[in-house]
C-alpha positions in Angstrom: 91.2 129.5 57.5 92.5 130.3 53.5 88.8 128.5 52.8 87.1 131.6 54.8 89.5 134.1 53.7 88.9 133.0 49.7 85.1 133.2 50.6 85.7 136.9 52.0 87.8 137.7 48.8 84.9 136.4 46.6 82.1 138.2 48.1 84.6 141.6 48.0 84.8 141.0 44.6 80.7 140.7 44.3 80.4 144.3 46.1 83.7 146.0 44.4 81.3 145.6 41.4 78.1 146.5 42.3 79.6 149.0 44.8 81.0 150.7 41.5 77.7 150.5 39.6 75.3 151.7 42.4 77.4 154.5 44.0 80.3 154.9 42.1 78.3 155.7 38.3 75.7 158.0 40.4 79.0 159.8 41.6 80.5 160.6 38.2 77.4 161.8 36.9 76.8 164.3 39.3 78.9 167.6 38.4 79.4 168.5 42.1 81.3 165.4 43.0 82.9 164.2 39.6 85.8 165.9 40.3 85.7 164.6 44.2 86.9 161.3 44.0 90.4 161.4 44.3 92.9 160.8 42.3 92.7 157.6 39.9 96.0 155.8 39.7 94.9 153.2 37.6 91.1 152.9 36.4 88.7 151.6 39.1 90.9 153.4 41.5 88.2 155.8 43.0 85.8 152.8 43.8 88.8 152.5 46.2 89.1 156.1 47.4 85.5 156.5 47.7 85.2 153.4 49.7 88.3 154.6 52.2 86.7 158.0 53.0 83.0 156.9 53.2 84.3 153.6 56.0 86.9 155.2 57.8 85.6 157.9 60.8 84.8 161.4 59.4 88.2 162.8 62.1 90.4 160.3 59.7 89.0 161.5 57.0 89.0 165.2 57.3 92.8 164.8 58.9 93.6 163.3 55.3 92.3 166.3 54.1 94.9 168.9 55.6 97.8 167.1 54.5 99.6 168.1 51.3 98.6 165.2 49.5 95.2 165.5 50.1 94.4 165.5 46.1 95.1 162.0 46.5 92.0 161.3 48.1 88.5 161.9 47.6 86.6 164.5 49.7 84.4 163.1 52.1 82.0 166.6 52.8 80.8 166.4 49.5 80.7 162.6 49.4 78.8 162.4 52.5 76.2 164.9 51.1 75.8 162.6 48.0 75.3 159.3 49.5 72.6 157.5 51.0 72.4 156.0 54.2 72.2 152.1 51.9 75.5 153.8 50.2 77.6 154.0 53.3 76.4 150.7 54.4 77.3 148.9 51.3 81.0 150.5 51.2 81.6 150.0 54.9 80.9 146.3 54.4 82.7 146.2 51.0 86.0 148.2 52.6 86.2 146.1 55.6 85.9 142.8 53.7 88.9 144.3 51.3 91.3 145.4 54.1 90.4 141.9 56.2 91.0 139.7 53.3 93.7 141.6 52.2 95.7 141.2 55.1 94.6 137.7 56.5 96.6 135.9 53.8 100.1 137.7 54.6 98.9 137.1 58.6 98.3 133.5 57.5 101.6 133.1 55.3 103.4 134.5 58.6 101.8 132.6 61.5 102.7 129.5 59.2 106.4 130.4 58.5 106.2 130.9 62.3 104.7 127.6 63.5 101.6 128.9 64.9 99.5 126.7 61.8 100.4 123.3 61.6 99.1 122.2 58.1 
C-alpha cells in the first residue's frame, strides 16, 4: 500500500510542476487574473489555490467566495474564463492525487496503530 501511495506522491510531484508551468505562468501573465489567485502564504502557494477552486464543484467554490476570508482563495469566475478545457483536466487529476496521497499515509499510520495492517 505505502509502494502505491509513494507512486501517487511522485506523479503529484510530476504535475505540481508542470501544472505550475502550463497554467499557473499563463495565469500571472494575464493582467485580469494576476491578482486572482489567492493569497500566497509561502511561494508556490497559488499552484495550490488555483488547483482547489478549478477541482472542487463551482457551488464549493462560489460558497468560499461569500465568506469573510474569501481573499484567501483564488476566484474561480475569472479562473474558469481563463482556462482551457486541458487546464481543468490537468488540475483535477493533479488536486485529487495531492489530497489522496496526502491523506492515505496518516489513514495508513492509523489502520496500523489500530491492527487493521499486519506488516
Amino acid at each position: 500500500m505505502l509502494a502505491i501511495v509513494g507512486i501517487c506522491m511522485f506523479l503529484t510531484a510530476i504535475l505540481y510542476v508542470a501544472f505550475g508551468q502550463v497554467t499557473i505562468k499563463k495565469l500571472r501573465k494575464n493582467p485580469k487574473t494576476k491578482d486572482a489567485l489567492g493569497l500566497e502564504y509561502v511561494s508556490g502557494w497559488d499552484i495550490i489555490n488555483v488547483a482547489q477552486v478549478l477541482a472542487i464543484p463551482r457551488s464549493w467554490s462560489r460558497k468560499l467566495e461569500k465568506i469573510p476570508l474569501s481573499f484567501i482563495y483564488a476566484n474561480s469566475g475569472l479562473l474558469f474564463e481563463n482556462t482551457s478545457k486541458l487546464d481543468r483536466i490537468l488540475v483535477a487529476v493533479f488536486y485529487w492525487l495531492l489530497m489522496i496521497s496526502g491523506l492515505s499515509v496518516p489513514i495508513i499510520i492509523l489502520m496500523n496503530d489500530l491492527g487493521f495492517i499486519q506488516g
